[in-house]
C-alpha positions in Angstrom: -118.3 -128.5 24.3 -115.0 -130.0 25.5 -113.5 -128.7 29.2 -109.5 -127.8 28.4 -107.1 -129.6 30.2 -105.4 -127.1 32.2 -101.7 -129.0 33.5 -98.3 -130.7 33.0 -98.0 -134.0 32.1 -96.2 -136.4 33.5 -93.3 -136.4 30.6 -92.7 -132.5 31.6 -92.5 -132.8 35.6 -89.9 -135.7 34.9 -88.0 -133.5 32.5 -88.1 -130.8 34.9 -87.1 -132.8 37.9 -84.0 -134.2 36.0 -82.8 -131.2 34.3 -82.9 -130.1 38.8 -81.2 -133.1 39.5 -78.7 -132.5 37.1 -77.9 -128.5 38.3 -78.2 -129.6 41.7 -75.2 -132.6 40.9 -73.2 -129.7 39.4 -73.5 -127.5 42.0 -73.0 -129.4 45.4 -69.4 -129.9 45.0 -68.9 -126.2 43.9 -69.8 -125.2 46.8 -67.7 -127.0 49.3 -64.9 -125.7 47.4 -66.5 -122.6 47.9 -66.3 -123.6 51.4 -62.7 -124.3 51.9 -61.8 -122.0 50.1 -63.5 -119.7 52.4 -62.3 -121.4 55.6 -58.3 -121.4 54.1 -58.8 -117.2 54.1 -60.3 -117.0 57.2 -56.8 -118.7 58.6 -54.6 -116.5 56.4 -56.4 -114.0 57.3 -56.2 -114.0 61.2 -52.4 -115.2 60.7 -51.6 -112.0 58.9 -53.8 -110.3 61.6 -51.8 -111.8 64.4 -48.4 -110.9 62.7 -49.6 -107.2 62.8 -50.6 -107.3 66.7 -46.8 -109.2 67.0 -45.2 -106.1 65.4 -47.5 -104.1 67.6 -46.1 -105.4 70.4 -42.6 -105.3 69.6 -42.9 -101.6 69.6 -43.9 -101.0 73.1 -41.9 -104.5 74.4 -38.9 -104.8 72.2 -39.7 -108.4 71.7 -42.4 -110.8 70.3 -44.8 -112.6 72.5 -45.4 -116.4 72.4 -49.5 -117.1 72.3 -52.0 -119.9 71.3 -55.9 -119.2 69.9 -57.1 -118.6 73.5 -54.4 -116.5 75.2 -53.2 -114.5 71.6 -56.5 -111.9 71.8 -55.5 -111.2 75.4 -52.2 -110.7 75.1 -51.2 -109.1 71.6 -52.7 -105.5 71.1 -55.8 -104.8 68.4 -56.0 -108.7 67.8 -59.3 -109.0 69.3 -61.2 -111.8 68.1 -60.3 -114.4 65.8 -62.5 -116.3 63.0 -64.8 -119.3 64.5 -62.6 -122.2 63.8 -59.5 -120.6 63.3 -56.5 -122.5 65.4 -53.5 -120.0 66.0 -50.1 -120.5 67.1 -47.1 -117.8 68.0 -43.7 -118.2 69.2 -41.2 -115.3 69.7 -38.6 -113.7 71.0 -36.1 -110.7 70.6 -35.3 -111.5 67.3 -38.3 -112.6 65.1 -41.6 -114.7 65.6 -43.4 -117.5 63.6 -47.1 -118.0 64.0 -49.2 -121.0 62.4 -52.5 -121.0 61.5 -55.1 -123.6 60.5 -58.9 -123.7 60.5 -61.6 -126.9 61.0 -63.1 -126.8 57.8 -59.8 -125.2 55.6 -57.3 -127.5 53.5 -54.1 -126.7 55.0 -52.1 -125.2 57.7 -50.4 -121.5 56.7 -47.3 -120.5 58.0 -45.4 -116.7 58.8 -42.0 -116.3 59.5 -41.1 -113.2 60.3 -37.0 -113.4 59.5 -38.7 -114.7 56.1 -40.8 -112.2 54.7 -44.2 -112.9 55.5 -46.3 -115.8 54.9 -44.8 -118.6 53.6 
């Protein structure tokens, strides 16, 4: 009587190791698009944030308050904390403000002008 092989050849582990190799290839670069992407919202996000504490503030101030990533969650009202990463810079006055934002992992720097519209 003859014992059955119980197993998977050598042919299929290969097969199976490529066709991983091959998803894996496909993949990678996906995600650190994915990435950027994710890290360029973060930015936009805390920008458009910031410009809502800036209006805030002009309410009770009747002008716009000049900030940087450290002093901005102090100083404008219901920004509290901003996105790991995320630089942030606001100028104002009695007229209008500007604010930039970037962040360490994103693509680009976003910009709001306030005399503008919005984010530019």
């Amino acid at each position: 009587m003859k014992k059955a092989h119980h197993g998977f050849t050598m042919i299929e582990l290969l097969v199976v190791i490529a066709i991983i190799g091959i998803l894996a290839a496909i993949a990678v670069p996906q995600f650190s698009h994915y990435q950027k992407r994710a890290a360029d919202t973060a930015a936009r996000q805390d920008l458009k944030n910031a410009a809502v504490a800036q209006e805030a503030y002009f309410v009770e101030h009747n002008t716009y308050v000049n900030c940087d990533t450290k002093t901005c969650p102090a100083t404008l009202p219901g920004l509290k904390n901003l996105n790991p990463g995320t630089s942030l810079s606001m100028t104002g006055d009695a007229k209008g403000f500007t604010g930039t934002a970037s962040h360490a992992k994103g693509s680009g720097t976003y910009s709001w002008n306030s005399t503008a519209g919005g984010l530019q």
